[in-house]
Steps between C-alpha positions, in 0.01 A plus 500: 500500500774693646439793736587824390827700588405847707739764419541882523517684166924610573549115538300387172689765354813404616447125352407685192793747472738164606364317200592823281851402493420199313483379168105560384463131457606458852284682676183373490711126606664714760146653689386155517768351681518795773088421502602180584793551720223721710243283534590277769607858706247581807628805500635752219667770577788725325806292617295171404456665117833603487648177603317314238503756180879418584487151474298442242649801267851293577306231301449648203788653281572869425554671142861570465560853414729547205812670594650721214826666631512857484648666105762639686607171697555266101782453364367503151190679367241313440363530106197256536256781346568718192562936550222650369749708280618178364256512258 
């Protein structure tokens, strides 16, 4: 049975807030492997959890944000949805 991790509440919760950049089906995935990136550690300290929520978040992909130009930056407006006083 593996020995359990000792941390401070502001590092658990700075695994946790790392994992919040993730896709929801990626996070539970993504916990485990900094549990298991920390287990062989003697000692855990704030530059140890930062090092590793790095490593391991770099091995996990991020959800692309979808960039929309701005209305005033298109050529042509955009007519995918019908005016209201179309109808």
């Amino acid at each position: 049975m593996p020995t359990p991790i000792s941390l401070t509440e502001t590092q658990f919760l700075a695994i946790v807030n790392a994992s919040a950049a993730l896709c929801p089906a990626d996070r539970d995935g993504f916990i485990a492997a900094v549990a298991a990136a920390l287990q062989g550690q003697t000692i855990v300290g704030d530059g140890t959890i930062g090092r590793v929520v790095r490593d391991c978040q770099l091995k996990f992909p991020h959800p692309e944000v979808e960039r929309v130009p701005p209305r005033w930056a298109r050529d042509k407006p955009r007519y995918e949805r019908a005016s209201r006083r179309a109808f």
